[in-house]
C-alpha positions in Angstrom: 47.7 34.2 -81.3 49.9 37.0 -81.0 52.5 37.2 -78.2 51.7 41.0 -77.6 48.1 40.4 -76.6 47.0 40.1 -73.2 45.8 36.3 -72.2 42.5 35.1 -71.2 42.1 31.9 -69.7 39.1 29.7 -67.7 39.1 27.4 -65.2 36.1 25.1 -64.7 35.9 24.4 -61.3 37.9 26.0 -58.0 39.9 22.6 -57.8 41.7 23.2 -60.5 42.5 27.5 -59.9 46.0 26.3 -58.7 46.8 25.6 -61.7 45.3 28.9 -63.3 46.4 31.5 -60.7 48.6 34.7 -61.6 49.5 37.1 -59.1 49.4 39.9 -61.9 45.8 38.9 -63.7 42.6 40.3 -62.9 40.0 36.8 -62.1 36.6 37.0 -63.0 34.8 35.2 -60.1 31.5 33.3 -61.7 28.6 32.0 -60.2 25.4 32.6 -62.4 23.2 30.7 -60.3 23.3 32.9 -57.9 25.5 34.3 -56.0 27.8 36.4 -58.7 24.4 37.7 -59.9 23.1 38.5 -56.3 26.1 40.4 -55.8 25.6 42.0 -58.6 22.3 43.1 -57.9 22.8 43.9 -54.2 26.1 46.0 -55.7 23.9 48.0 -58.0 20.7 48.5 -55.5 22.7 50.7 -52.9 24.2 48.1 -50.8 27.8 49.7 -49.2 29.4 46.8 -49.0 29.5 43.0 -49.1 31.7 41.0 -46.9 32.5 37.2 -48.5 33.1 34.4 -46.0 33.7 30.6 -46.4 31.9 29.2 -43.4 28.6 29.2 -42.0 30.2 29.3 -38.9 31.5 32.4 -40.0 28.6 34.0 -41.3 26.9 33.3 -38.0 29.5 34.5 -35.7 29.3 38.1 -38.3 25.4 37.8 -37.1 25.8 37.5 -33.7 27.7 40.7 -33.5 25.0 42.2 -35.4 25.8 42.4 -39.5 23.1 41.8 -41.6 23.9 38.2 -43.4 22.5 36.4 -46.5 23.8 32.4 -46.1 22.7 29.6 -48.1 23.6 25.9 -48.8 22.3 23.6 -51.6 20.4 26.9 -52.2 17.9 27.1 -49.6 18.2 30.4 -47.0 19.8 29.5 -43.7 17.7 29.7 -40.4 19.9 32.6 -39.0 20.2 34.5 -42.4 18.2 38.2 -43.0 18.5 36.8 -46.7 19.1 34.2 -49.3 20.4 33.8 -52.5 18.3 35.0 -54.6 19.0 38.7 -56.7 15.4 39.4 -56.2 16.5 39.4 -52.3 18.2 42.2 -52.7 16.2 45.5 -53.1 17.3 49.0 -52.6 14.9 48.9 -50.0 16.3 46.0 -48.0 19.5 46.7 -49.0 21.2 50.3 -49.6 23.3 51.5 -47.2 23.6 48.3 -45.8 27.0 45.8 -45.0 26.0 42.4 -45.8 28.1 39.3 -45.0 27.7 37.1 -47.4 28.5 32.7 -47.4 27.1 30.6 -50.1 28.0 26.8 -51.3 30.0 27.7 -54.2 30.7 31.4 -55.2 32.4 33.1 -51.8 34.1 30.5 -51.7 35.8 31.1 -54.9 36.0 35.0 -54.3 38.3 34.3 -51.2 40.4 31.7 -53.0 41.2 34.0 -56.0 42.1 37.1 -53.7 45.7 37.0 -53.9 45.5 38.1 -57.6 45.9 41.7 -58.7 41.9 42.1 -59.1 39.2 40.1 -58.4 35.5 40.8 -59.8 33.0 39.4 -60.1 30.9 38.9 -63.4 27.2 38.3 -64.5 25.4 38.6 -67.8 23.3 41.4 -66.2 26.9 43.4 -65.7 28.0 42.2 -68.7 29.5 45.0 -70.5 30.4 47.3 -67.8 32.9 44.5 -66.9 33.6 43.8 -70.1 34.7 47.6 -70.6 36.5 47.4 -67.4 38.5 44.5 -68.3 39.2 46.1 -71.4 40.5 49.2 -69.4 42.6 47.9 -66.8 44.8 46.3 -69.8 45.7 42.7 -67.8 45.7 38.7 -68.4 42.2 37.6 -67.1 41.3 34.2 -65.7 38.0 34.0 -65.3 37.0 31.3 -62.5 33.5 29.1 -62.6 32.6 28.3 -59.1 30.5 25.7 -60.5 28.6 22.7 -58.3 30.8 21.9 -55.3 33.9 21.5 -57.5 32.1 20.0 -60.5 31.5 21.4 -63.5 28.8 23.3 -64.4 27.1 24.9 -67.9 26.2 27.9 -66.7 29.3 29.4 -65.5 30.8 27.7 -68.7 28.5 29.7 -70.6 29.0 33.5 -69.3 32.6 32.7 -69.7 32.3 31.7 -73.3 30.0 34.4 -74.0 32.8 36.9 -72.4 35.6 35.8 -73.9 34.1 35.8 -77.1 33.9 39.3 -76.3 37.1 40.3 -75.5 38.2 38.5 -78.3 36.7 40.7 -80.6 38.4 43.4 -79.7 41.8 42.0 -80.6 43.3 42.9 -77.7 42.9 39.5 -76.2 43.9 36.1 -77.1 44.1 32.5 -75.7 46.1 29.4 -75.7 43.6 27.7 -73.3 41.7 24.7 -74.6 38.5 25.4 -72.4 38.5 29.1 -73.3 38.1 27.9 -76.4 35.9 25.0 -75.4 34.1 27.5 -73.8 33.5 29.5 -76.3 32.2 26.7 -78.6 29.3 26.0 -75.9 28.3 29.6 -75.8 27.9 29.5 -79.8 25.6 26.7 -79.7 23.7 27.8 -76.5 23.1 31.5 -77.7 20.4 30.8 -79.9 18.0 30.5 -77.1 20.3 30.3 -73.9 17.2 29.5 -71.4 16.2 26.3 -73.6 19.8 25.6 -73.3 20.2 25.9 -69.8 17.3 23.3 -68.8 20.5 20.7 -68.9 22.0 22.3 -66.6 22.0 20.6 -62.7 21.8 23.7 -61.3 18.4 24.5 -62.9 16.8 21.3 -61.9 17.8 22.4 -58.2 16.7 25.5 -58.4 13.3 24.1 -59.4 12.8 21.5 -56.9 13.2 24.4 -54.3 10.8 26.5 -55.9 14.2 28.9 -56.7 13.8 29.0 -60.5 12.2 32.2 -60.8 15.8 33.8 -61.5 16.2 32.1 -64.7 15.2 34.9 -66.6 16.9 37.5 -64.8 20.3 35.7 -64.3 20.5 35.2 -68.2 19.7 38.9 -69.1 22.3 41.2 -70.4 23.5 44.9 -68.8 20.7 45.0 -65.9 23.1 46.5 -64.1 26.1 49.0 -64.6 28.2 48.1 -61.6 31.3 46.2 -61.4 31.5 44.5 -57.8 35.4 44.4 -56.5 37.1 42.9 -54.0 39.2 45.0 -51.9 40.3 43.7 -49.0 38.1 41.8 -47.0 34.9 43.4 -48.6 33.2 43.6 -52.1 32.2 47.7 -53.5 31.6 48.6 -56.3 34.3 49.6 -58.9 35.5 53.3 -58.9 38.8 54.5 -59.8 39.2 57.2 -57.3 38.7 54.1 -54.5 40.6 51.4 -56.2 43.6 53.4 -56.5 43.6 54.4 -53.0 43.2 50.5 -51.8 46.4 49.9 -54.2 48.0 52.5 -51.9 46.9 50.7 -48.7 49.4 48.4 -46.9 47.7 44.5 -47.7 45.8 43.7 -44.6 45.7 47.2 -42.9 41.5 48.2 -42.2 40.6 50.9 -44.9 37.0 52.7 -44.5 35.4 53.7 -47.5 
């Protein structure tokens, strides 16, 4: 490891981010299955914007006022909610031009708790490389942060981050000191072989299935679907463009900004 390269490092489960958070890195929010991927998709189909929030509460309090809200827990849609969890939810006809408040178990959660740092994005396989290429751009630490199960960990967040530090490794611009980047790493080299067979020891699969939700697999384990990078700024997710990212670093933190 040289001392001049910038650091990546991964943390396994929210509980432990206070011990991985830097005010300067950009965090890589991850929640394969399914809400980093919906973003994604909902990101790249049109939608305007995506608004995270923690509670239920929350999200039902956005819908009473009107907002269009996708809310889950344990992965099935909530009563109130115009839509689930699913990326398949998320069409460019249901969804461009559209603000969506978004609440899920694991991975909103995570995207508000990281949004102190100096970016937060989120990742997916199917944006793989057009956040790989960002990352590569904006020239910072990254800490890339599983939202896994509920505070447990999981192998499918584990896996993406593997796969993308591997990545960013190979361009020898990063490097790591981090025993579960490199753990992580390790269970993306014996998963890649057939990453789908791999994945059917994963929890969150088995979940997915009982609920009749595990016809995402595919889709949620695909590379570059998508050519969007979904960031936080402020209270809302867009999607990445320099002109508008540079103009939020401008903005006052917590003053409204319309895009």
């Amino acid at each position: 490891m040289l001392p001049d390269k910038r650091q990546i490092e991964i943390c396994i489960s929210p509980a432990l981010y206070h011990k991985f958070h830097k005010d300067e890195a950009i965090v890589v929010v991850v929640d394969i299955l399914r809400a980093t991927t919906a973003i994604c998709a909902a990101i790249e189909n049109g939608a305007k914007e995506i608004r995270p929030v923690s509670t239920l509460e929350e999200a039902r309090e956005f819908k009473n006022k009107g907002f269009w809200v996708a809310a889950e827990r344990d992965g099935l849609v909530q009563d109130f909610a115009d839509f689930g969890n699913s990326p398949f939810n998320f069409t460019p006809e249901r969804v461009k031009d559209k603000t969506i408040v978004y609440s899920t178990t694991n991975g909103t959660h995570s995207i508000r708790m990281a949004q102190k740092s100096a970016m937060v994005v989120i990742g997916a396989f199917i944006n793989f490389s057009a956040l790989k290429d960002l990352l590569i751009a904006e020239n910072k630490d990254v800490v890339m942060l599983c939202a896994g199960w509920k505070d447990k960990f999981c192998i499918e967040d584990t896996l993406f981050c593997g796969a993308m530090a591997e990545a960013l490794m190979a361009s020898n611009l990063y490097g790591t000191s981090c025993d579960s980047t490199y753990a992580s790493i390790d269970l993306w080299q014996v998963a890649k072989g057939n990453v789908l067979q791999y994945i059917e020891k994963a929890a969150q699969r088995h979940r997915l299935k009982k609920n009749k939700l595990d016809d995402v697999l595919e889709y949620s384990f695909s590379f570059d679907k998508t050519k969007s990078v979904p960031v936080l700024m402020g209270d809302a997710i867009l999607a990445y463009k320099k002109d508008k990212w540079e103009k939020f670093l401008q903005i006052k933190k917590g003053e409204a900004i319309n895009y």
